[in-house]
C-alpha positions as CSV (number, residue, x, y, z in Angstrom):
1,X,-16.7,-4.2,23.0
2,X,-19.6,-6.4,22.4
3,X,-19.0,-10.5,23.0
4,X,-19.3,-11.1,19.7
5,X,-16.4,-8.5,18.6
6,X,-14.6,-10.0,21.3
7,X,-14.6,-13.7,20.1
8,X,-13.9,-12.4,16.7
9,X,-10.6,-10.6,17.8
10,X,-9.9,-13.9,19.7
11,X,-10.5,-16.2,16.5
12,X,-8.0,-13.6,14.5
13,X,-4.9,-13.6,17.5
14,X,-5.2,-17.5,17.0
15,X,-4.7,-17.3,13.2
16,X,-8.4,-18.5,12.6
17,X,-8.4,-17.4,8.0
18,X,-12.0,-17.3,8.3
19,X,-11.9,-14.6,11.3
20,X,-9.1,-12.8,9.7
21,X,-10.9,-12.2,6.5
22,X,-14.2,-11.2,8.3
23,X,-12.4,-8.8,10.3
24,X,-10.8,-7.0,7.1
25,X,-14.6,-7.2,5.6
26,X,-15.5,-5.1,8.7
27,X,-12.2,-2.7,8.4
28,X,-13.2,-2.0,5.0
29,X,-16.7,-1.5,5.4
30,X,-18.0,2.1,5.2
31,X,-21.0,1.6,7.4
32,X,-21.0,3.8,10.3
33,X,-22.2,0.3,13.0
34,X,-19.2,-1.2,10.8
35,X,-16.6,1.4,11.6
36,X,-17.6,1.6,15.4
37,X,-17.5,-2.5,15.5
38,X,-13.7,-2.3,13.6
39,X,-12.2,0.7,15.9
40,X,-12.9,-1.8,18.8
41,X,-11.8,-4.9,17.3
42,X,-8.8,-2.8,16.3
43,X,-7.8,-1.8,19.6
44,X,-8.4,-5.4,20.7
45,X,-5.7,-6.5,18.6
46,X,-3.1,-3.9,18.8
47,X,-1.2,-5.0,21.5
48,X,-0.5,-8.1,18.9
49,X,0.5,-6.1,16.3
50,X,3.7,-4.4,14.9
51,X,6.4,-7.7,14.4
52,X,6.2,-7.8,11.0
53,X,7.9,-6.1,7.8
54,X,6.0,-3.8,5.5
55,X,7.1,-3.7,2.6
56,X,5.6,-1.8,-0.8
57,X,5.8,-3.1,-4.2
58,X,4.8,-1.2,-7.1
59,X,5.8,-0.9,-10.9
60,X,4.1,0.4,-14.4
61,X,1.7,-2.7,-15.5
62,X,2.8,-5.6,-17.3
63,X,5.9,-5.5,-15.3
64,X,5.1,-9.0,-13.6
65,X,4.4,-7.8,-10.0
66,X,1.7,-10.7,-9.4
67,X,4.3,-12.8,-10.5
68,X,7.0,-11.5,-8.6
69,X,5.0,-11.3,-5.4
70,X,4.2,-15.1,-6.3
71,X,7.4,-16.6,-6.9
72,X,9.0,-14.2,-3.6
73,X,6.8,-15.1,-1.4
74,X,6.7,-18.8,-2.1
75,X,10.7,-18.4,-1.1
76,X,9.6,-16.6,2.3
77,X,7.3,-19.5,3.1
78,X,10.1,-21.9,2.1
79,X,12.0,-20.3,4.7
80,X,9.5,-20.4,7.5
81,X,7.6,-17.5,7.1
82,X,4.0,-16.3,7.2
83,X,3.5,-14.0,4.1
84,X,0.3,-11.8,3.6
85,X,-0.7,-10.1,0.4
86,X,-2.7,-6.9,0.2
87,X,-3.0,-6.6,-3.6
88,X,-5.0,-3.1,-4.2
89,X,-7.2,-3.3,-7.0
90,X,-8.3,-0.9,-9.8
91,X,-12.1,0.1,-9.0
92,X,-14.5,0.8,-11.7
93,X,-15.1,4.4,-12.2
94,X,-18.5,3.0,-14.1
95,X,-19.7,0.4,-11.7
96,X,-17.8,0.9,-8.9
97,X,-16.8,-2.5,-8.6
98,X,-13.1,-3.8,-8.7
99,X,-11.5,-6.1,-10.5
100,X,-10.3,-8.7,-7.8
101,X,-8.3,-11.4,-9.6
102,X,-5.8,-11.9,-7.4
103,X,-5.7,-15.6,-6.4
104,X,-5.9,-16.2,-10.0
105,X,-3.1,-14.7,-10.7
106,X,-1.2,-16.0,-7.5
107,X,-2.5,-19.0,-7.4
108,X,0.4,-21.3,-6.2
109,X,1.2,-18.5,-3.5
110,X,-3.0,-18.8,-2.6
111,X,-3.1,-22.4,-2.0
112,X,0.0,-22.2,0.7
113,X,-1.7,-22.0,4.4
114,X,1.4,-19.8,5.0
115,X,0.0,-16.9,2.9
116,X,-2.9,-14.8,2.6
117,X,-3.9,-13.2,-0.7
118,X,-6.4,-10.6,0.1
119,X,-7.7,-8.2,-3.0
120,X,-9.1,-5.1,-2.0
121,X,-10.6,-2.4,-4.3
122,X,-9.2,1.2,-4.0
123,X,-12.4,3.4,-4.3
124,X,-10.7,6.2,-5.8
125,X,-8.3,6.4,-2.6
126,X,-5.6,8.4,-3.3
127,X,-2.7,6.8,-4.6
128,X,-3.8,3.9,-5.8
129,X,-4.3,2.1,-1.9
130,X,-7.5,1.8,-0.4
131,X,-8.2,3.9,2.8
132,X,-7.8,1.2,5.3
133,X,-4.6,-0.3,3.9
134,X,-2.9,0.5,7.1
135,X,-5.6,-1.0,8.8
136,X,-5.9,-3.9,7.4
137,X,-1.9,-4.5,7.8
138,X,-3.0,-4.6,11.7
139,X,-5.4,-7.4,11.3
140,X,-2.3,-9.2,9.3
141,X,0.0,-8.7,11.8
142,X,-2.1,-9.9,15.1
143,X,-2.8,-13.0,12.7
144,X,0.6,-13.5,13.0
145,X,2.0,-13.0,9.6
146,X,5.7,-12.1,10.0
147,X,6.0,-10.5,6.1
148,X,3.2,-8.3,4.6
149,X,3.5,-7.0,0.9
150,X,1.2,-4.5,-0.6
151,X,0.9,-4.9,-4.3
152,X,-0.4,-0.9,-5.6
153,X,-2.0,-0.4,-9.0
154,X,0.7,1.7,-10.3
155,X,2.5,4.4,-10.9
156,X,1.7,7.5,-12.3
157,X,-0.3,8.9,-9.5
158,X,1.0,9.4,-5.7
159,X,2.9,7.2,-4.3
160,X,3.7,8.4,-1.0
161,X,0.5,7.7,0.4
162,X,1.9,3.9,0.5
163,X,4.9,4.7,1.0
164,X,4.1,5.9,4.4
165,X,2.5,2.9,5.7
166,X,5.8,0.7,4.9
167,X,8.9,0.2,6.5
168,X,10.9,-0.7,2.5
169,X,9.6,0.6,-1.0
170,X,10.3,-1.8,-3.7
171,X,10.0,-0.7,-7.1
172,X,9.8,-3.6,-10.0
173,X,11.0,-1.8,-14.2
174,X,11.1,-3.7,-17.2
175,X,14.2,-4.3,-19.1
176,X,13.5,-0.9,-21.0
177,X,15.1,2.3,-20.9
178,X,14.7,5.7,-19.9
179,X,11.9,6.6,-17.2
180,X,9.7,7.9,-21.1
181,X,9.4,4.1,-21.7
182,X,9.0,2.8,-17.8
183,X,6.2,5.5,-17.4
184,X,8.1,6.7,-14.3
185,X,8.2,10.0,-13.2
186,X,11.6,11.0,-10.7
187,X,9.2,11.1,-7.4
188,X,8.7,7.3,-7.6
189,X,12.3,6.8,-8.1
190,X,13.1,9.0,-5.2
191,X,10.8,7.0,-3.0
192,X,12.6,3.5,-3.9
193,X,14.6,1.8,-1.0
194,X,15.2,-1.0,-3.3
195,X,14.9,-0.8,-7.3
196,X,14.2,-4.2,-9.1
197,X,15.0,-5.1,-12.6
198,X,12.6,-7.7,-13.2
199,X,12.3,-9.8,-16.6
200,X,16.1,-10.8,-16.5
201,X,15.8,-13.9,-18.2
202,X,16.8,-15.0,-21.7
203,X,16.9,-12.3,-25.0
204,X,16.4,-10.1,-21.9
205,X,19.3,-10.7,-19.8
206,X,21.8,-7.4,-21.4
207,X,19.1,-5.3,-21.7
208,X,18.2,-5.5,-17.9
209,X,21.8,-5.9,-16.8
210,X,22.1,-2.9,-18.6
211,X,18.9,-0.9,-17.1
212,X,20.5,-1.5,-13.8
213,X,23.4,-0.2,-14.5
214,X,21.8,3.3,-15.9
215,X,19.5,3.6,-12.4
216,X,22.5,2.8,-10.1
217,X,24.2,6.0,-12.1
218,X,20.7,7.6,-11.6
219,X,20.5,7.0,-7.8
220,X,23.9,8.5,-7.0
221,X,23.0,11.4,-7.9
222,X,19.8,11.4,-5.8
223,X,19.5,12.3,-2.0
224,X,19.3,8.9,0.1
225,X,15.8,8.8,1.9
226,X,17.7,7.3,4.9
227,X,21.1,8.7,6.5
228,X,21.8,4.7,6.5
229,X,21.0,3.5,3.8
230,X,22.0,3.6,0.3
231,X,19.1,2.3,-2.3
232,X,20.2,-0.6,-4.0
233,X,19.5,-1.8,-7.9
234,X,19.5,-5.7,-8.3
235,X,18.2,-7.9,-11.4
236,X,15.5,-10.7,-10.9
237,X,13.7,-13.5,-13.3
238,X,10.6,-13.6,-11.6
239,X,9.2,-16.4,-14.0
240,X,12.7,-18.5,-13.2
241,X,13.3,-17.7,-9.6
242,X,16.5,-16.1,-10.3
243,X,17.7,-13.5,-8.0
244,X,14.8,-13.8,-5.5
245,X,17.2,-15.2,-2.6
246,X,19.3,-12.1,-2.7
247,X,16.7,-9.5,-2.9
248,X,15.1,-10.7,0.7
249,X,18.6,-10.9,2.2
250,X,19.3,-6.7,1.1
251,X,15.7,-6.8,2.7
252,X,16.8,-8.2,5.8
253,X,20.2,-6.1,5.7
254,X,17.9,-3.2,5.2
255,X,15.8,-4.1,8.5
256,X,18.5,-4.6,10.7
257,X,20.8,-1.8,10.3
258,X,17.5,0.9,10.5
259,X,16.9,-1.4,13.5
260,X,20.0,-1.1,15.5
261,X,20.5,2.8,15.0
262,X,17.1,2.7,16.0
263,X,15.3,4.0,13.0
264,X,13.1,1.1,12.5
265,X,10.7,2.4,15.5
266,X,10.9,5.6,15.0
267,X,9.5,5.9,11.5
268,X,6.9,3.5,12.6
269,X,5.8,6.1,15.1
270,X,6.0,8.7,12.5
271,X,4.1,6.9,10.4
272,X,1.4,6.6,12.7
273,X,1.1,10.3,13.6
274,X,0.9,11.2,9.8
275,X,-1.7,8.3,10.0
276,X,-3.6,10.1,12.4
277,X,-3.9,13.6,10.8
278,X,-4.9,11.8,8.2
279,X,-7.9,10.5,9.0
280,X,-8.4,13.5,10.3
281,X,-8.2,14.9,7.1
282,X,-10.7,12.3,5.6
283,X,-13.3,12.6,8.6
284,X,-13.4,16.4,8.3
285,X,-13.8,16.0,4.1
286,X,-17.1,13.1,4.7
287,X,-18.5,15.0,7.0
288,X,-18.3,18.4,5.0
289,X,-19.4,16.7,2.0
290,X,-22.3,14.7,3.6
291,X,-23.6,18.0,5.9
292,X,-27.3,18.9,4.5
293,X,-26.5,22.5,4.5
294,X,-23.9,22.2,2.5
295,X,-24.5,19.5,0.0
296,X,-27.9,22.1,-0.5
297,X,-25.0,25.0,-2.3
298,X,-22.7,22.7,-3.6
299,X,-24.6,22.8,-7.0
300,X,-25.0,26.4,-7.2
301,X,-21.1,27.0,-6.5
302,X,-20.3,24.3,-9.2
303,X,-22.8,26.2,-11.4
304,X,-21.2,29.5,-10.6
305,X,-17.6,28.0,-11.0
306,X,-18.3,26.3,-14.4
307,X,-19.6,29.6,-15.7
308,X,-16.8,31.8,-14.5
309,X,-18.8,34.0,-12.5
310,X,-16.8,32.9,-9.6
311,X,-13.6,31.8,-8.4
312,X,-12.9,28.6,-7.3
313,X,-10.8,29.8,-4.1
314,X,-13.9,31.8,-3.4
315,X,-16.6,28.9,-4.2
316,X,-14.9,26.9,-1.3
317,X,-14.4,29.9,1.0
318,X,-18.2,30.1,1.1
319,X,-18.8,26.1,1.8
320,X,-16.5,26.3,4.1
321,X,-18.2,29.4,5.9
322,X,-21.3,27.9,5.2
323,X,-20.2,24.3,7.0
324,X,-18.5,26.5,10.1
325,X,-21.4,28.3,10.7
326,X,-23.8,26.2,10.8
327,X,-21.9,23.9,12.9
């Protein structure tokens, strides 16, 4: 590790914002220099990481997970703690930029020097969370933040790639009914340690009460996640505070009975094996997709493919013979 990567792990363990948003600049980065700097300042830092709780929040747009994550984690801070925000933004599929409005839109949580807000763009990660999510959680953690939420675009597409970086899966519904009008599909539902009724405030008070009511049915007749826990359906008013209190203490409940049967760490470990083979995944698909041999055919079988004169199962069996042997 150079000096310089050295002093810049140094500045992030002593909670420097500056360092600690350099340092996810670096994570993120795609340059190859980039990625060789962030492995080392990763493993710098690793020692100092893994004290904090992960948790996912996710929910069809519009219903009010900026101002959810706002209003909760203005109550963590209240209560001593240091919260970080990994809000995973839409990218342009015409520009290829993303949207990044974050602070705007948390901008009471932004101004707190307990929190970090830190929008990053997905780049057509699977999912809906950007490809260093994981890593980026790291850099949060050795900066001492004791809470880390990761706001995803949606649902509709995979979830579970999140869903294996956290230790709690929070899923925010409207006071609608019927997973037609949430835009839910059951998978998403499945994955939720802890479903939130959000919006249950004023004309809209019965209607969520009586949302929650129809997924704590719903749940029953699902298979628990976890042998110990039980996924829980609460109401919250976002805009009014209402309810926020009571959903970190099921959090907290949640963290300490996984923790004393010993569960806690040992999805964590799990987690970072699937981790692994997963970037192994990704490395093997770059480097297929940038070899010069191969990106030299890849038109042709596309051609081929398009005009039916061959099978896609057959298309890739010849990249892939094509990649192997001139390896």
């Amino acid at each position: 590790m150079s000096s310089k990567e050295n002093n810049l792990a140094k500045l992030v363990l002593n909670g420097d914002r500056r360092a600690l948003a350099q340092a996810i600049t670096l994570i993120e980065s795609t340059r190859d220099n980039h990625r060789n700097q962030a492995e080392n300042l990763l493993e710098e830092i690793l020692p100092m990481t893994g004290k904090s709780i992960r948790l996912a929040i996710t929910g069809v747009p519009g219903v009010g997970k900026s101002t959810f994550i706002e209003t909760f984690g203005l109550h963590l801070v209240s209560e001593g703690h240091r919260v970080a925000v990994l809000a995973v933004d839409p990218t342009s599929q015409i520009s290829g930029g993303s949207i990044l409005g974050d602070k705007t839109r948390m901008d009471k949580l932004s101004q707190s020097k307990d929190a970090f807000i830190r929008p990053t763009p997905t780049a057509g990660s699977q999912g809906g969370v950007a490809r260093r999510t994981r890593e980026v959680m790291l850099a949060f953690e050795a900066a001492n933040f004791d809470v880390i939420l990761v706001e995803t675009v949606g649902v509709g597409q995979s979830e579970t790639a999140v869903a294996d970086m956290v230790d709690m899966f929070l899923l925010l519904l409207l006071p609608g009914s019927g997973d037609e009008l949430q835009g839910l599909k059951r998978g998403i539902v499945e994955l939720a340690d802890l479903v939130i009724v959000n919006k249950a405030d004023r004309e809209m008070l019965a209607a969520a009460e009586r949302v929650a009511v129809e997924y704590k049915n719903a749940l029953n007749l699902l298979r628990p996640l976890s042998k110990y826990w039980d996924p829980r359906v609460v109401t919250c008013s976002a805009l009014e505070g209402k309810g926020i209190g009571e959903i970190w203490k099921i959090i907290e409940d949640y963290r300490l009975i996984h923790s004393k049967e010993g569960a806690f760490e040992k999805k964590r470990l799990q987690q970072a094996i699937s981790w692994m083979w997963r970037e192994v995944d990704d490395s093997l698909l770059t480097s297929f997709r940038s070899h010069s041999v191969v990106q030299e055919h890849i038109m042709e079988m596309e051609k081929q493919v398009e005009l039916g004169s061959l099978t896609p199962s057959v298309a890739a069996k010849t990249l892939l013979d094509i990649f192997s042997k001139d390896k």
